[in-house]
N, C-alpha and C positions, 0 to 999 in steps of 0.2 A: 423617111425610109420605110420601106414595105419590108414584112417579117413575117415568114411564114415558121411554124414550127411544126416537128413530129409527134408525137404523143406524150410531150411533157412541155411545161412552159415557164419561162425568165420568171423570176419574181422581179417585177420593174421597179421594187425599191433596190433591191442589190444590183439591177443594172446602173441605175440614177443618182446610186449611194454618192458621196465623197470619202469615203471609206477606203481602209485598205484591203489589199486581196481577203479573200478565203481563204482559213486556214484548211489544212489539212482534216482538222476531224470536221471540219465544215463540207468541204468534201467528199469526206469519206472516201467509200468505195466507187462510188457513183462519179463516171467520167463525163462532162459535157465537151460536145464537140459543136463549132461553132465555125461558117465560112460566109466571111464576108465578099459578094462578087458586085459583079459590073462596076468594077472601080479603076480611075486612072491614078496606078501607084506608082510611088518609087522608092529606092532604097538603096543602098550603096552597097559596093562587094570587092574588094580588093582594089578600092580605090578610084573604082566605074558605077558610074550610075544603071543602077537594072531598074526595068523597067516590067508591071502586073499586071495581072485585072482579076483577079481574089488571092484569098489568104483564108487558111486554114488553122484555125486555132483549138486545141483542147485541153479545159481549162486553162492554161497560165505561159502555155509552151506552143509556139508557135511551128505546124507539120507540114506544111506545105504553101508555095505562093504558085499561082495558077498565072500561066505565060496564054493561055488559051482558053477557049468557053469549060467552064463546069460542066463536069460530068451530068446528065441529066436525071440517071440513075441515083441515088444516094440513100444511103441509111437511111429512115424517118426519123430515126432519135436527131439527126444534128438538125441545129437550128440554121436557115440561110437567110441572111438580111442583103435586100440589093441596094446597093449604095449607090444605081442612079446616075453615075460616072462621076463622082464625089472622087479628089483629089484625094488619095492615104499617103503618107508619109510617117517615118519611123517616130517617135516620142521624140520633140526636142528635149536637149537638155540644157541649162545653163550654166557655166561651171564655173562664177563666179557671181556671186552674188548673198542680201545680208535679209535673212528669212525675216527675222525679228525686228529689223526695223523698217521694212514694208510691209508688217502687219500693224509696226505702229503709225505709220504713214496713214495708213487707210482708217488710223484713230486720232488722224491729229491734222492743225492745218495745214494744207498742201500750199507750199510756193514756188509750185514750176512753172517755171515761165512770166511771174508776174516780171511785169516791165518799169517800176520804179521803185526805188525804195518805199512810195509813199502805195505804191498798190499793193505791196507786202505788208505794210500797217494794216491797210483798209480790210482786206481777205484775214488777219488776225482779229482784227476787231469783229468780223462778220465770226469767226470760228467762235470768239467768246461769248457772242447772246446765244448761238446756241449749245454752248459748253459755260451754264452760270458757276455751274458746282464746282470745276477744277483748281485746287490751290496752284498749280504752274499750269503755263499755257506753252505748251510746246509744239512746233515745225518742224517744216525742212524743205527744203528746194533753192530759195533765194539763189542767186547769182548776180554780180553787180557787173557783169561783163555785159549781162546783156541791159542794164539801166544806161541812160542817155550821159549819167555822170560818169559809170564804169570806177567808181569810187566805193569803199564800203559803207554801209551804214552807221550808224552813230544809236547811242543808246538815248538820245534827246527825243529822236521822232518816237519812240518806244512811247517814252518818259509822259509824254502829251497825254497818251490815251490810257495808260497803264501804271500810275505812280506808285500804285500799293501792291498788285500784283506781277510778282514775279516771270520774265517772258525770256524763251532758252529758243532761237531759231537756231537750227542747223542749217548751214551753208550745201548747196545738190551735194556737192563731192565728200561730203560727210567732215570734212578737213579744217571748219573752220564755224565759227558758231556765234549768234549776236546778243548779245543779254543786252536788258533794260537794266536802271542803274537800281530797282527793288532786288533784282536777280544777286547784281552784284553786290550791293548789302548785305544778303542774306549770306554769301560765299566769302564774307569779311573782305572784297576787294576793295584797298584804296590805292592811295597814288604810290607806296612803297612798295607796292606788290610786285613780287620779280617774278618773272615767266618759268617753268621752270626748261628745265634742258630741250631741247627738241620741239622747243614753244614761243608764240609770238604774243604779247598783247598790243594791239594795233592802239595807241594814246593820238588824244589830241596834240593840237600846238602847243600846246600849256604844260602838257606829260599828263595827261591824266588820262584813265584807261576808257577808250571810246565805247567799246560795248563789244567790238569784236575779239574773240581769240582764235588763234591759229593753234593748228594740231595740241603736242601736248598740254598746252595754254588751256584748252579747252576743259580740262578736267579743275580747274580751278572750280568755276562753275557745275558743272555736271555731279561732281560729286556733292554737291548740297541737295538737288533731286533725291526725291525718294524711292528705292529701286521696286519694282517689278517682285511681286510674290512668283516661286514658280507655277502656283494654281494659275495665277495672271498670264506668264508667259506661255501654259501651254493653248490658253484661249487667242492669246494674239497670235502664234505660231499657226496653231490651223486654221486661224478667219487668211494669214496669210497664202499656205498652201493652199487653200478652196481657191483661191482667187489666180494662183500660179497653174492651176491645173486648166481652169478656165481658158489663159492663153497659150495653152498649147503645151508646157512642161512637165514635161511626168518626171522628171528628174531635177535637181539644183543641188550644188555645191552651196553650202554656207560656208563664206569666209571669215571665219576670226568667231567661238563660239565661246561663249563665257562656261564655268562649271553650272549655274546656276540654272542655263539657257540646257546644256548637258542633256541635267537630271528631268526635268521638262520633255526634251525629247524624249527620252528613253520611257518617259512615264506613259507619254500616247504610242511607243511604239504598242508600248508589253499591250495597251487598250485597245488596239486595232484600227489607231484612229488618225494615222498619218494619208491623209490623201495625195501626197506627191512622194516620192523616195529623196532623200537626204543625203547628202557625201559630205560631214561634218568637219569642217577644221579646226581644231581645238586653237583657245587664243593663246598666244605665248604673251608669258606676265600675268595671266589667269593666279589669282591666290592658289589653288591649287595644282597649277602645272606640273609642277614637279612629282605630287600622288599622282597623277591624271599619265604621265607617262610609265612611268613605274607600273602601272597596270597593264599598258600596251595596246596595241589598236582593237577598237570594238565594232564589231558587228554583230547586230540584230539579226535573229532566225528566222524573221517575214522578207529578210534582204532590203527592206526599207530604211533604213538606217544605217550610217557607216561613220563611225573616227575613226580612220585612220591617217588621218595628216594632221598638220601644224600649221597655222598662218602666221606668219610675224611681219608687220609692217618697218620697211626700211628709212624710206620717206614720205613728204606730207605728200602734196597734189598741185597739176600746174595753175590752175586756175586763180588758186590761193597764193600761187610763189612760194610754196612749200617741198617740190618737188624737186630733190638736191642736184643742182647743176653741178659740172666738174667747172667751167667757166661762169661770169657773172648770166641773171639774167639780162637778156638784151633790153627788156623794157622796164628795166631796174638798176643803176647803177652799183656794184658794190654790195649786191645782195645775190647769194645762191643758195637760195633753200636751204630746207633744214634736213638733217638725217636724226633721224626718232631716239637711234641707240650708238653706241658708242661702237667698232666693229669688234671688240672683243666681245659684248655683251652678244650681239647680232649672231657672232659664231659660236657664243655660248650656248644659244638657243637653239642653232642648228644640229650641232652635235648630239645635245641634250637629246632632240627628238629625233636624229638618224641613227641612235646607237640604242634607242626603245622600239625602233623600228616605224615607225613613224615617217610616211613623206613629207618633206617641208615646203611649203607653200609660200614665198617670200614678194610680201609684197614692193614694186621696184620701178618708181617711173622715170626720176630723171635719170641723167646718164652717167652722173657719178653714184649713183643710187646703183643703178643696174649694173654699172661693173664692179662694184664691191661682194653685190648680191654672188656675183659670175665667181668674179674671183676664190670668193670664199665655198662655193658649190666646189668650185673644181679643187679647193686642198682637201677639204673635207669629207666629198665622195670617193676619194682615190684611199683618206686615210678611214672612214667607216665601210669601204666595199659596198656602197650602196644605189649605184649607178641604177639597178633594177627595179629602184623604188620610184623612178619617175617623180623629181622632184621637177618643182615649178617656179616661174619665176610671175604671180599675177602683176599685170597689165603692159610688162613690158615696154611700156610706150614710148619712151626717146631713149636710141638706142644707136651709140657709136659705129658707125659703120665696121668697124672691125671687130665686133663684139655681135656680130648678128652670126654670123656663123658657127660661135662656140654654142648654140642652144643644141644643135644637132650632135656636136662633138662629144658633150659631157652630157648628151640624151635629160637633158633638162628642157621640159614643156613650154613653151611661150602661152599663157594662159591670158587672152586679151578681149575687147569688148569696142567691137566696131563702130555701134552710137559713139564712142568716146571722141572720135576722128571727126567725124559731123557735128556733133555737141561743140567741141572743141576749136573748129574750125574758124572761129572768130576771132580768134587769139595767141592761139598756139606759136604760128611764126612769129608775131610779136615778143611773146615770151622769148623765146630760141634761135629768133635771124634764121635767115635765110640757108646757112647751112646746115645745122644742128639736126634743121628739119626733115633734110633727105631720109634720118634714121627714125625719123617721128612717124607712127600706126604705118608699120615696114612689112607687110602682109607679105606685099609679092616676093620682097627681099629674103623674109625669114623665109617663105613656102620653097624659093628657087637656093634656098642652104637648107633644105631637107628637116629642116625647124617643122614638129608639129602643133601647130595653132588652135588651142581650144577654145572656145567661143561662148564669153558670156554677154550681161549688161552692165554689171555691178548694181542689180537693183538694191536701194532705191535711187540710186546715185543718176539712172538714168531709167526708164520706166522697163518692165520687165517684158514687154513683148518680143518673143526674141524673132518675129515679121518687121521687126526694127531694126535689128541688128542685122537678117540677113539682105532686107534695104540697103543700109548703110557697105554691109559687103560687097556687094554687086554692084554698088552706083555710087560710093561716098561723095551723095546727095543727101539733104535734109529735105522732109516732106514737101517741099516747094521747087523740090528738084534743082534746087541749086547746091556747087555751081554747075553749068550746062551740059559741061565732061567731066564732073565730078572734080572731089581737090584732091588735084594730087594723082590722077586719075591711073598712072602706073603701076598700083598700088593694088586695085580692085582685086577680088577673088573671082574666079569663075562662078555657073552657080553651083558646078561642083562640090568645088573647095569651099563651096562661104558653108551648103547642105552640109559636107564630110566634119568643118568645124564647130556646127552644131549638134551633130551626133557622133559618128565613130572617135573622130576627135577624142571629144566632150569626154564620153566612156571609156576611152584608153585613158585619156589623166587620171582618171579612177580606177583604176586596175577593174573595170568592168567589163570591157570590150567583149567577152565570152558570152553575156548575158544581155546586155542594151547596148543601143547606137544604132542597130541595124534591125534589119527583118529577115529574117532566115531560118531553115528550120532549126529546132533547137532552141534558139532561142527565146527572151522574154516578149509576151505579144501586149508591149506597148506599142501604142501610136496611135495620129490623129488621121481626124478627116476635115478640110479646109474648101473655103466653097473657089479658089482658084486655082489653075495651074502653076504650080512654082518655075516649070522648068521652062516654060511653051510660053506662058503669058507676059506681061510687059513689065519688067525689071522696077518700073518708078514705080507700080503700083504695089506691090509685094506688102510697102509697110501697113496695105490698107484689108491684109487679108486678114477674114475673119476664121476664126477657131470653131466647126461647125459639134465634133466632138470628142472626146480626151478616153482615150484606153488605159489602164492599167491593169496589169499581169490579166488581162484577158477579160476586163470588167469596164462597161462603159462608168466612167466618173465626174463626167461633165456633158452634158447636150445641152445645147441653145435653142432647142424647140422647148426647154422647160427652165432655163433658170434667163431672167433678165441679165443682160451683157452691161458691162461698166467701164468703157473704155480710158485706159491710164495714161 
């Protein structure tokens, strides 16, 4: 980009920084005004795409978007950068996804995508020569749906490579987890070991416990790991957000946040060293929950940080068969999922945090899952008067056909994650037959019942570029462009609706909408510049556009002409 300036000049580490805004005495009195032109923009406005060619920012608030050429005339103090006919579009946001463990991702080995159990060994074993020092070796990705046997792994093939050292794989969908049998030594698992509520342990023919555990099962395990100092999580936190900014998010919801995870945040906000904004959901069952709402929703005075909502998971996940069907699954005789909490506990939780004021964020896939979730929104917003708090239902994903229209009724969010429809697409009808399905990733169904759709990935459940998700929107195709008219293909968002899901959306489930999602004046002067057209160019390609560079409150925080790209 060419940059001319008037008689003062950027310092290009505060343009370059991953830093958060400029405070105020940083500031000061001294106003910077800044207009980026010759750009092909866009940005939404009461629910229509408007269409720029610059934008006026000073400092942090966004004064004007320009429909026609710049004035030629201008002040010498503002700075004008020509962006060349660079695509700008508003800050994506994510609004559901888990900070802290796609920072640990990015510190640990990756198994997306590997194609057999035994290339899931091999990529651990390559993570361990060069990780000699770690006492546990821990993952995540795996998925046995896409192995040739579509069977779970066993703690044997572990066993071969790893007899002394302890080995903790996470399952993508976060929902289900593989230990080697050192792992489960150490976690005192033998063959008496009973699952506990809301939990599978997946045994041999013989009863003995294979290596895999499902949802709560999982913490058998887990909790023999040694946790995370918060000095530790606030370094995996920001190696996370550098990397979230990178693809284009200036914003993310973290779903489900421990206290520990909290005080971490709150410690980089006070430091100035959050490089994305935060929309925190405290985890319900957190040891401290109960302090944690008693004190009531937090917000941070740089606006980068926010608790104010609850997550509570209802059930596991379908990939796992965790995912609480009302009937059996179809590719399961006599098995329908698990539900995590009892529903008296479930609306304990709710209550608990609609009457702290507190939005509740409930997470809800299958379809006895989601209409308990339903159910229980609709006594307990009528008996807390809390309709205006925008509660949500995350991922909604198999969803009764008569249960798709109460999200609009009881002003409750369908909070979902379009990869999940494509990821999923290899299975899902198997799981749920043929009719189940009609109400499975019901986009056009929820959108045409006045349901507002906010748009995540669930990273790391699914990779966070959310040029993937708005792929998946527009085309529910996978990067191969299959299938040819997408699945399911009635379903699609325009590219309106897929863009309005990942921003205004996005910021309305967050009682934001005032300040991000959009470009207007007034508002906050996030957003990106992308080297394609979103709106003009061709739909299959979308997943392959690049992040050219990342705004926050009026500060460049990411350029790809100076940081190497790492694509996820």
């Amino acid at each position: 980009m060419k940059i001319t300036t008037g008689h003062w000049l950027l310092n290009t580490t505060i343009l370059l920084s991953l830093s958060a805004p400029l405070s105020a005495a940083d500031i000061g009195a001294v106003r910077h005004t800044t207009i980026i032109k010759n750009l092909n923009g866009y940005t939404l406005s009461q629910g229509e795409l408007v269409t720029f060619s610059a934008i006026q920012f000073t400092d942090n608030k966004i004064d004007k978007l320009f429909t026609t050429k710049v004035p030629d005339q201008l002040a010498k103090e503002i700075l004008v950068i020509d962006a060349a006919g660079k695509t700008m579009l508003p800050g994506l946001i994510d609004a559901h996804g888990h900070v802290l463990g796609s920072g640990l991702n990015l510190m640990r080995t990756n198994l997306r995508g590997s194609q057999s159990e035994v290339e899931a060994v091999t990529r651990t074993i390559e993570f361990r020569k060069l990780n000699p020092e770690l006492s546990w070796i821990q993952g995540r990705g795996w998925n046995q749906v896409l192995w040739p046997s579509k069977i779970f792994p066993t703690a044997a093939t572990l066993d071969k490579h790893f007899p002394n050292t302890p080995v903790w794989l996470r399952r993508v969908d976060g929902h289900a987890g593989w230990a080697n049998t050192a792992a489960m030594k150490l976690a005192g698992i033998n063959n008496d070991t009973q699952a506990p509520e809301g939990g599978e342990i997946i045994r041999t023919k013989t009863g003995e416990p294979s290596g895999v555990f499902i949802d709560n099962a999982m913490s058998l395990i887990s909790k023999s790991i040694p946790d995370l100092s918060v000095t530790e999580q606030e370094t995996v936190l920001k190696t996370a957000m550098t990397d979230l900014a990178r693809l284009g998010l200036t914003s993310v919801h973290d779903a489900g946040v421990g206290s520990d995870t909290i005080t971490a945040y709150k410690n980089l906000a006070n430091k100035n060293e959050m490089p994305v904004r935060v929309y925190g959901m405290v985890a319900a069952g957190d040891l401290h929950f109960s302090a944690i709402m008693a004190k009531g929703p937090y917000h941070h005075a740089s606006g980068m940080l926010d608790f104010s909502s609850v997550k509570i998971s209802s059930d596991g996940a379908l990939g796992s068969r965790g995912a609480a069907l009302i009937e059996d699954y179809s590719d399961l005789h006599g098995h329908k999922g698990l539900l995590l909490h009892s529903n008296k506990q479930l609306k304990n939780y709710m209550l608990t945090a609609m009457q702290a004021g507190f939005q509740v964020n409930t997470h809800a896939i299958g379809d006895h899952a989601n209409k308990l979730v339903l159910d229980a929104y609709e006594d307990l917003i009528q008996e807390t008067n809390t309709k205006a708090l925008r509660h949500r239902v995350e991922h909604a994903q198999i969803l009764r056909l008569v249960d798709i229209p109460r999200f609009a009724e009881l002003g409750v969010v369908a909070s979902m994650q379009a990869t999940h429809a494509t990821s999923d697409k290899n299975m899902a009808e198997d799981r749920v037959g043929p009719k189940r399905i009609e109400g499975a990733y019901a986009w056009h169904k929820l959108l045409q019942a006045n349901a507002v759709i906010a748009a995540g990935s669930d990273f790391p459940v699914e990779s966070a570029n959310p040029f993937f998700g708005l792929h998946a929107s527009l085309t529910r195709q996978d990067h191969n462009n299959q299938p040819a008219n997408g699945w399911y293909p009635d379903e699609k968002m325009t590219v309106t609706q897929a863009l309005n899901s990942f921003t205004v959306a996005a910021a309305y489930s967050a009682h934001q909408e005032h300040n991000i999602g959009q470009l207007a004046p007034g508002m906050t002067a996030d957003f990106i510049l992308i080297d394609q057209d979103l709106v003009e160019g061709n739909p299959q390609t979308i997943w392959q556009t690049q992040v050219l560079e990342t705004w926050i409150n009026g500060i460049k925080v990411f350029d790809i002409a100076s940081k190497p790209t790492n694509n996820l």
